[in-house]
KOLRO-187709 format. One record per residue (C-alpha): residue number from 1; residue in three letters; x, y, z. Coordinates in steps of 0.1 Angstrom, whole numbers, plus 5000, padded with zeros to 4 digits. Example, Ala and Ser with C-alpha at 12.3 -4.5 7.8 and 13.67 -1.06 7.14 Angstrom:
# residues 2
+-----+-----+------+------+------+
|   n | res |   c1 |   c2 |   c3 |
+-----+-----+------+------+------+
|   1 | ALA | 5123 | 4955 | 5078 |
|   2 | SER | 5137 | 4989 | 5071 |
+-----+-----+------+------+------+
This chain:
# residues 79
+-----+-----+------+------+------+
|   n | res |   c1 |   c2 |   c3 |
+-----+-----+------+------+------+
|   1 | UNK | 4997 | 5079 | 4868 |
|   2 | UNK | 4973 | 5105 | 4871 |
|   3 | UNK | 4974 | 5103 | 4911 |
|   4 | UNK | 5011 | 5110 | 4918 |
|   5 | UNK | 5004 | 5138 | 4948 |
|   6 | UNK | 4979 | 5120 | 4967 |
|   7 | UNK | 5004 | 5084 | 4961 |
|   8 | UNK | 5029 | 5104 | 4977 |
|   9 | UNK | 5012 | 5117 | 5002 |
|  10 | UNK | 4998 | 5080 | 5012 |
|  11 | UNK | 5035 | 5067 | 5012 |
|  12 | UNK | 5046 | 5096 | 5037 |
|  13 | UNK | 5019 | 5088 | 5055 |
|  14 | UNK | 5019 | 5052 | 5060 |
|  15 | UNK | 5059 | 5052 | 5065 |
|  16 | UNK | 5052 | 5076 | 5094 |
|  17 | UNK | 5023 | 5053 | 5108 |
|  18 | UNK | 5029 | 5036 | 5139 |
|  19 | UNK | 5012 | 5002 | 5125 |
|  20 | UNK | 5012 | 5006 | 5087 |
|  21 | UNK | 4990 | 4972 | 5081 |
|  22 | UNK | 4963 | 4990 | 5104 |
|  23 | UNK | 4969 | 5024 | 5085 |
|  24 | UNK | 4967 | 5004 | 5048 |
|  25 | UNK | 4939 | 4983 | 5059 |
|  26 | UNK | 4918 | 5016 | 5068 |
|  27 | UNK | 4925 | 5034 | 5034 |
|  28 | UNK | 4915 | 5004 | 5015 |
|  29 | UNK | 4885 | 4995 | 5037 |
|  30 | UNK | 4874 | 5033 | 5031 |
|  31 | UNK | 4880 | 5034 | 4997 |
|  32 | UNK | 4858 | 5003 | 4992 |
|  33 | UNK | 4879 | 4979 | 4987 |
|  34 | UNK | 4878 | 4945 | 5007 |
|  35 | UNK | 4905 | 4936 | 5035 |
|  36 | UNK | 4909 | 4898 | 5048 |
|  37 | UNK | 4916 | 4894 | 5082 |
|  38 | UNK | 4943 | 4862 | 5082 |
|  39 | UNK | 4959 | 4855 | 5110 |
|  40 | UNK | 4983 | 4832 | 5094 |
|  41 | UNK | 5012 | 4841 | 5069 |
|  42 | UNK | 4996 | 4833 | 5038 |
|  43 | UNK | 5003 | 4848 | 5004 |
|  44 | UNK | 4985 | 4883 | 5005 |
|  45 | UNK | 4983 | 4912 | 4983 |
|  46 | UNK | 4973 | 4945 | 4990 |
|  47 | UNK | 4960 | 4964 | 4956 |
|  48 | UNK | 4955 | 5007 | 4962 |
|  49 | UNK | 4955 | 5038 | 4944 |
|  50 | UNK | 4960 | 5013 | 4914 |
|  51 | UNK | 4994 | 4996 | 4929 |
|  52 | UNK | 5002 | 4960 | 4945 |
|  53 | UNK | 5017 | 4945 | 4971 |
|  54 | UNK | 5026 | 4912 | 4974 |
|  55 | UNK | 5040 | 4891 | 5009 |
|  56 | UNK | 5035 | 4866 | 5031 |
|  57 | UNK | 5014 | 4882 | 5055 |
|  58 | UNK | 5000 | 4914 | 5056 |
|  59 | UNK | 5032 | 4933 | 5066 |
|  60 | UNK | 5050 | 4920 | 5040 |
|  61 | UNK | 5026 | 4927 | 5017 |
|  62 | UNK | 5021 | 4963 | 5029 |
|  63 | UNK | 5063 | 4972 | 5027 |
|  64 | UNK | 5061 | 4957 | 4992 |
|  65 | UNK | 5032 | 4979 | 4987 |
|  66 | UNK | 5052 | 5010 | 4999 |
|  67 | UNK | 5086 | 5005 | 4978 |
|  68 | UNK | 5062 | 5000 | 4947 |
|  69 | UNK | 5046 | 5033 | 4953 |
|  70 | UNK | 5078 | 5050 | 4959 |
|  71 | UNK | 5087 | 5034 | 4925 |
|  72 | UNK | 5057 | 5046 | 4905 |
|  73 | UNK | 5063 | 5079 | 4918 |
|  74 | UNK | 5097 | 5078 | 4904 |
|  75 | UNK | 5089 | 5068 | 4873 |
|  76 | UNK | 5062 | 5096 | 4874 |
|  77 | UNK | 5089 | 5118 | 4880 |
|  78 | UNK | 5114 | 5109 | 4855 |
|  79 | UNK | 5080 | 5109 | 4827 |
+-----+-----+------+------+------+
């Protein structure tokens, strides 16, 4: 992944974020991308900085989105 530094930098940031949904939805939302506003816990993915996330609900979605990161990074890492 050609975007290691500034993955890592949104996973520090969004692990420190008081509300990490309304964190994620803001980076998407500013980067273009398109943000559905369920209120219900349907399935929902969140894709950014070319990684998903998949949950019921937003939240979920968004902590899946994080440990996936924090994968990729690895992996970068190890590469």
């Amino acid at each position: 992944m050609e975007h290691t530094g500034e993955l890592q930098q949104v996973v520090e940031h969004l692990r420190s974020a008081t509300d990490r949904v309304a964190e994620m939805r803001r980076l998407v939302l500013e980067s273009g991308g398109a943000w559905p506003d369920h209120e219900h816990d349907v399935l929902f993915e969140v894709c950014f900085l070319s990684i998903a996330g998949l949950g019921f609900g937003a939240k979920p979605a968004v902590k899946n989105w994080i440990v996936n990161a924090e994968r990729q990074f690895s992996i970068d890492k190890v590469a």
